[in-house]
C-alpha positions in Angstrom: 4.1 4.1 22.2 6.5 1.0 21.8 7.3 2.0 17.6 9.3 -1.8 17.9 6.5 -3.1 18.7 4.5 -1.7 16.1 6.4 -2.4 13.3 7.3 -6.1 14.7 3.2 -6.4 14.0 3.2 -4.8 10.7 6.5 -4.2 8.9 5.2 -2.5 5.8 4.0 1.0 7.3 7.6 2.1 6.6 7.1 1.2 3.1 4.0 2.5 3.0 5.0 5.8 3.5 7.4 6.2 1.3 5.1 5.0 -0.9 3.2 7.6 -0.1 5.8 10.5 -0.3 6.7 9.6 -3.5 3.1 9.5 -4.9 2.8 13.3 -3.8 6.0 13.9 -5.8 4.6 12.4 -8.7 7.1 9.2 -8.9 4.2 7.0 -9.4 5.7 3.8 -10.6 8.4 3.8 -7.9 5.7 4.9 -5.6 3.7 1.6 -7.1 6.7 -0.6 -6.3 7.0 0.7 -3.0 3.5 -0.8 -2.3 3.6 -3.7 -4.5 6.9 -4.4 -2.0 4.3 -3.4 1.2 2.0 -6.1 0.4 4.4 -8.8 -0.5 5.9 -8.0 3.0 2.7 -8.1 5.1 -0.4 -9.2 2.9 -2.8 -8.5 5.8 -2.4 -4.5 5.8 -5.1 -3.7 4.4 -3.6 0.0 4.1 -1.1 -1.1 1.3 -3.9 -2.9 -0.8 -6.5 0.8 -0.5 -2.9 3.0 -0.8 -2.0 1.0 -4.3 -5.2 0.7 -5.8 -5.8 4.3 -5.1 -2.2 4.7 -7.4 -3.6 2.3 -9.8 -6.7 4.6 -10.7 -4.4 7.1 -11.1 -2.7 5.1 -13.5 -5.6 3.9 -15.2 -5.4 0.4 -14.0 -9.0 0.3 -13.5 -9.0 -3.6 -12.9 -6.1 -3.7 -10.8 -7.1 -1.0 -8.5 -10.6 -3.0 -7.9 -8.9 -6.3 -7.2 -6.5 -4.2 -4.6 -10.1 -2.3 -3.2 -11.6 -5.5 -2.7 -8.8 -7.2 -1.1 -8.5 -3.7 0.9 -11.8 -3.9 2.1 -12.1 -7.9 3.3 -8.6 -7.2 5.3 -9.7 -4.5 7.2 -13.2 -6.1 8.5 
């Protein structure tokens, strides 16, 4: 797999996981920013929009997190 290539086409998956990782440690607002920075980056990866708003449940951003499924789920069709 060309991994140039792949993040050429969508720059945020490195974000993304870190985002991720520091979720699981329990960083959540870094691991919000970390998304937030995902989406400003590449606003078509739908994987950033499900990964925040799954955070913002979490964080009991109820609205936020259905604005960032809905956007989630339109991007991905």
């Amino acid at each position: 797999m060309n991994y140039n290539r792949l993040l050429d086409s969508h720059p945020s998956i490195p974000l993304n996981i870190i985002g991720v990782e520091k979720a699981d440690l329990g960083e959540l607002e870094t691991a919000l920013r970390y998304f937030t920075e995902a989406i400003e980056i590449d606003p078509e990866d739908p994987r950033a929009y499900f990964n925040r708003a799954t955070l913002k449940v979490k964080l009991g951003d109820i609205q936020g997190a259905r604005n960032d499924f809905i956007n989630a789920n339109k991007l991905s069709k």
